[in-house]
Structure formats: structure tokens, C-alpha cells
C-alpha positions in Angstrom: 3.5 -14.2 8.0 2.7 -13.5 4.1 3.8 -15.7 2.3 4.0 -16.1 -1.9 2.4 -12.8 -2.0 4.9 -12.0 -5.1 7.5 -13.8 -6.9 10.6 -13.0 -4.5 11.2 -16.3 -2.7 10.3 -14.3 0.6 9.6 -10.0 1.4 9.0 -7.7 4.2 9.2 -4.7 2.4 6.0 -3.4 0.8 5.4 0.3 -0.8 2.0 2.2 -0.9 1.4 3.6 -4.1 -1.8 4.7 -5.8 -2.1 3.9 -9.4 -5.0 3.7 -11.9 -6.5 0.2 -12.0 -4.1 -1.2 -9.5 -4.4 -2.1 -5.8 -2.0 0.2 -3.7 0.5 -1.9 -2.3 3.5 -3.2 -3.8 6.4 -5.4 -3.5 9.3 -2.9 -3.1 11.9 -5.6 -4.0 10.2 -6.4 -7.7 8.1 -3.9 -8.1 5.3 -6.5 -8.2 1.4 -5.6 -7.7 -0.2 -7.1 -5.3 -3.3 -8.7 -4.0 -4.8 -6.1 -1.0 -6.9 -9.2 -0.3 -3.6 -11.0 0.7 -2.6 -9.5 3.7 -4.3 -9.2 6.8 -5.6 -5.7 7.3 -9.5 -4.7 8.1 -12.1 -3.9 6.0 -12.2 -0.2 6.7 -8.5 0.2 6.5 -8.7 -1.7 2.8 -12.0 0.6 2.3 -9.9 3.6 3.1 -6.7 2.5 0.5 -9.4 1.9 -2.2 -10.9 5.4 -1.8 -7.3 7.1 -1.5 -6.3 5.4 -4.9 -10.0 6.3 -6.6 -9.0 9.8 -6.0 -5.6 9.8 -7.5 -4.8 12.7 -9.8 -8.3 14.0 -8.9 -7.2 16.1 -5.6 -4.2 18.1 -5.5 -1.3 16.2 -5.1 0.4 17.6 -1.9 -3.1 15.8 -0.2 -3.2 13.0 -2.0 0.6 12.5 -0.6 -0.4 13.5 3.4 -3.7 10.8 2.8 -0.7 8.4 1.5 1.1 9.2 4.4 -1.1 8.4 7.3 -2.3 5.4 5.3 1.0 4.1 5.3 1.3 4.3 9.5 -2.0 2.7 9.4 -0.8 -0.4 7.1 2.2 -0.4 9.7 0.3 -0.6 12.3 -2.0 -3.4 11.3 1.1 -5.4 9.8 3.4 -5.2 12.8 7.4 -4.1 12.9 8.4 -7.8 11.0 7.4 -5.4 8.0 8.8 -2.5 6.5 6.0 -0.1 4.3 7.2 3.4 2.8 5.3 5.7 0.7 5.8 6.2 -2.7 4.5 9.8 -2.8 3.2 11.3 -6.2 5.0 13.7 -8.3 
């Protein structure tokens, strides 16, 4: 279970979203940034949302969002059904 991951008093509902200088997922209650380091995925799967977010606005967007996509199944995955994660696709 996370817990304290952000400063709602408890969330299951995270959204992937690359961002310059920011780790990809969010709470999708506040909005807050969080810490990939706090929730319990592997190495290559954090590897994998560190790359996707290193190439953000430096491939064309409709890839960028079908990366973002199957990263966000693969976050699911790894998390379980307790937790809701959508994709915040770029514009």
C-alpha cells in the first residue's frame, strides 16, 4: 500500500505525465509530483519512464503519446487493480 506519497490524506489514483525536470508520475487528485523512488516498480520499468520523459518534446508527439501509453499498462501492471493510472497524453 503507498502511503504519504503526497499530501492527500490517502490516493489510488496516479497520472503518467512527462515533464521537463520532473519524475513522471503524479497524484491525480492534487496534482502533486512525486517521488518514482516511492512506489514499488522495477528498475527497468523506472529506467524505461526516465528515458520516455528525457525524450519529451524531442520525438514527435503522436510517439511520445503511444510510449506514454504502453508505459502506463506497464505501471498498472506492476501496481495491481487497488490503483487507478491514466495517461496524460501531450498536446
Amino acid at each position: 500500500m503507498l502511503k504519504d506519497v503526497c499530501d492527500c490524506e490517502f490516493t489510488n489514483s496516479f497520472k503518467l505525465e512527462a515533464d521537463f525536470v520532473a519524475d513522471p508520475i503524479w497524484c491525480n487528485i492534487c496534482g502533486w509530483n512525486l517521488d518514482i523512488d516511492d512506489f514499488p516498480l522495477t528498475d527497468n520499468l523506472k529506467d524505461e519512464l526516465y528515458q520516455w520523459t528525457k525524450q519529451y518534446k524531442k520525438i514527435p508527439i503522436n510517439e511520445h503519446n503511444e510510449i506514454g501509453q504502453n508505459l502506463t499498462g506497464k505501471v498498472q501492471e506492476e501496481l495491481g487493480t487497488e490503483y487507478r493510472i491514466i495517461l496524460i497524453p501531450d498536446k
